[in-house]
Structure formats: structure tokens, C-alpha cells
C-alpha angles and dihedrals in degrees: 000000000000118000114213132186123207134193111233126207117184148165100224095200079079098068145013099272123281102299117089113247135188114268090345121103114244130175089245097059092044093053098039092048081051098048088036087065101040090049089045091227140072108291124196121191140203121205130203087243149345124250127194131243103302105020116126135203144196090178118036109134133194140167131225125185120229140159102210117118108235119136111246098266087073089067092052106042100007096058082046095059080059101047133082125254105276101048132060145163116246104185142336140217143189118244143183120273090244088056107111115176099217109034092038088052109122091194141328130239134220145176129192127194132213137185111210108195139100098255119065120241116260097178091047109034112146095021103066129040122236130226114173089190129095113250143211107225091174086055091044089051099048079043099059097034076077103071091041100123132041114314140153105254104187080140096073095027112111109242088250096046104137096203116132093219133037091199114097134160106244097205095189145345112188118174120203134184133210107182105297092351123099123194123200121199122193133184132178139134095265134332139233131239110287083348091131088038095052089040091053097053087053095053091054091049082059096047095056097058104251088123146009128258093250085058077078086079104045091048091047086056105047082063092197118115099205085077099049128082123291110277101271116235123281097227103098099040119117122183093221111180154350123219123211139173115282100247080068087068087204131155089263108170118070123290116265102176087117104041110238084017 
């Protein structure tokens, strides 16, 4: 028996985020029916993380077991051959038996795009949020310095998160922008449920103006979400990486093959 990781892209309008769920299309079931014909047996597989309807990703990784013997490009083009249009293997690689995609996870990555601008995006509608105000990137960016560390962010966390813990290290959060494109980067060791999302609507609340950057820490330390911002759309954010220790020899930083995404 053979342990492989492999390296996910979807669209997530296409399913009903990562978890299999009865009668509703999800990324999982798609890619475990795919690997499941290319290995000849029943495959179940295990993913660094779940993300919700709508979510998409360019680095979400997981790992199956098999014993069939196919090189590694099967797992790449061949499972493709098998999988819908909005999801797709990039690469694969063989690990050790003790490898587990999600508790042997260092930290996730995520990015998040908006389109700041009064009209609404057409081309790419569904891949991109939308914000028709005009917003302070200087502000967003002293805002979010502020829940850099490790912090309890119950503030941010969905009422149905099933996370034991609210506290989390937030390694990094850098906001770019390229004309009337923003681009969100966020790094931590894991994330809870809605947490970039709700983090993201903060942030925006920021930008506009309602309130100032230092309002982040207050906010961090109520630790209630009914007094934060409404949860932001799902629309623009990309699971972008997975990072792993080095004896994994993994694709670890977030995923460029598209440019921003």
C-alpha cells in the first residue's frame, strides 16, 4: 500500500464546498469517485482543509492510500480524464505512510480578490468579490496588522464552526492593490470556520471609513461575533496553499499558475 498526495484546483460555484454530502455535489465525492476508477478500488481521501459552497481553491492538498500500481502521472491526467469541469489535479506526489494532509499541516494560505469599483464585474462574476465603495488600503492594512499573533478570534468564528479551540496564530495578513484590484493574503496555522470571511468583512467595514484601524482590537478582544461585521461574500476567496515540513518535499507556498490566483 502506496500513500500519495495530490495538489486540488476548483471553482467552487460548481459544488457544495469540499465535505461530501448526501444528494449535493462536493469536490470530495467528485475526486474520490475519479481516483476510485483510476486505482480500480474504493478510495477514500483526506484534505488539508474544508471549504464552504463557493469557496474556491488553487492549493488544496490531500492524500489517499492505494495499491495499484500507476506512475504518478495517472494520478494527475488520468484522474482528470475522470473529473468534471471545475476541479482538477495539478501534481502528485508519493509520501510517507505517517503523512496526513490536514494534522501535519504547518499553516494554510489564503487569498482573497477583490474588485474595488462602482460597477459590479460580469467576466468575472463568482470569482472575484465586489466592493463599490471606495477603500483605504493604508487603513485595511493597519487593521489587520492587529490580529497578526496568536489570538482568540471567536469574533470572527461562524456560530456552527466545530473547531475545539477559537485560538489560532495568524502568521501574516499583506494587502496589495493593482488599479481597482485588491488582493488579500492571509496566512495562520489553521483557520476557523468563516473566520477569513468574517475577517474580511471586518476589514471592509474598516476601509470604508465606518470605523478606524485601531476599532480591529477592540473587536479581537470582545470576542463576540454578534458585534462584528456581516459575514463578506464567498465569491473572491481562493484556498491558496498548504504549507508542510520539508522532508515532505511538497509544493508548500501558494499556488501562482494563474497569476493573482
Amino acid at each position: 500500500m502506496q500513500r500519495y498526495a495530490l495538489g486540488i484546483e476548483y471553482d467552487g460555484r460548481a459544488f457544495n464546498g469540499w465535505q461530501i454530502q448526501p444528494d449535493r455535489p462536493t469536490v470530495q465525492d467528485a475526486l474520490e469517485t475519479a481516483i476510485s476508477k483510476m486505482a480500480g478500488h474504493e478510495v477514500r481521501i483526506h484534505a488539508a482543509g474544508r471549504t464552504d459552497a463557493g469557496v474556491h481553491a488553487t492549493g488544496q492538498v490531500c492524500h489517499f492510500d492505494s495499491a495499484a500500481p500507476r506512475p504518478l502521472t495517472a494520478w494527475v491526467r488520468g484522474v482528470n480524464s475522470f473529473l468534471p469541469e471545475g476541479v482538477a489535479v495539478t501534481w502528485s506526489r508519493t509520501v510517507p505512510e505517517h503523512f496526513h494532509a490536514r494534522f501535519l499541516a504547518m499553516a494554510r494560505h489564503y487569498r482573497y480578490l477583490v474588485l474595488n469599483h462602482p460597477v459590479r464585474p460580469a467576466l468575472l462574476a463568482g470569482r472575484i468579490g465586489w466592493a463599490h465603495q471606495k477603500l483605504d488600503v493604508a487603513a485595511m492594512q493597519l487593521a489587520a496588522d492587529r490580529l497578526l499573533g496568536e489570538h482568540d478570534f471567536s469574533s470572527f468564528r461562524a456560530a456552527e464552526c466545530q473547531a475545539p479551540s477559537p485560538v489560532k496564530l495568524m502568521h501574516a495578513i499583506r494587502i496589495r492593490q493593482d488599479g481597482h484590484l485588491l488582493c488579500f493574503d492571509f496566512s495562520a496555522s489553521a483557520f476557523l470556520h468563516h473566520m477569513v470571511r468574517n475577517i474580511m468583512g471586518a476589514l471592509l467595514h474598516i476601509g470604508k471609513g465606518n470605523q478606524p484601524a485601531e476599532w480591529m482590537s477592540e473587536l479581537l478582544a470582545w470576542r463576540d461575533r454578534s458585534l462584528a461585521p456581516p459575514t463578506f461574500m464567498p465569491d473572491g476567496l481562493y484556498l491558496s496553499g498548504v504549507s508542510y515540513p520539508a522532508e515532505f518535499e511538497l509544493p508548500s507556498e501558494p499556488a501562482q499558475r494563474y497569476g493573482l490566483l
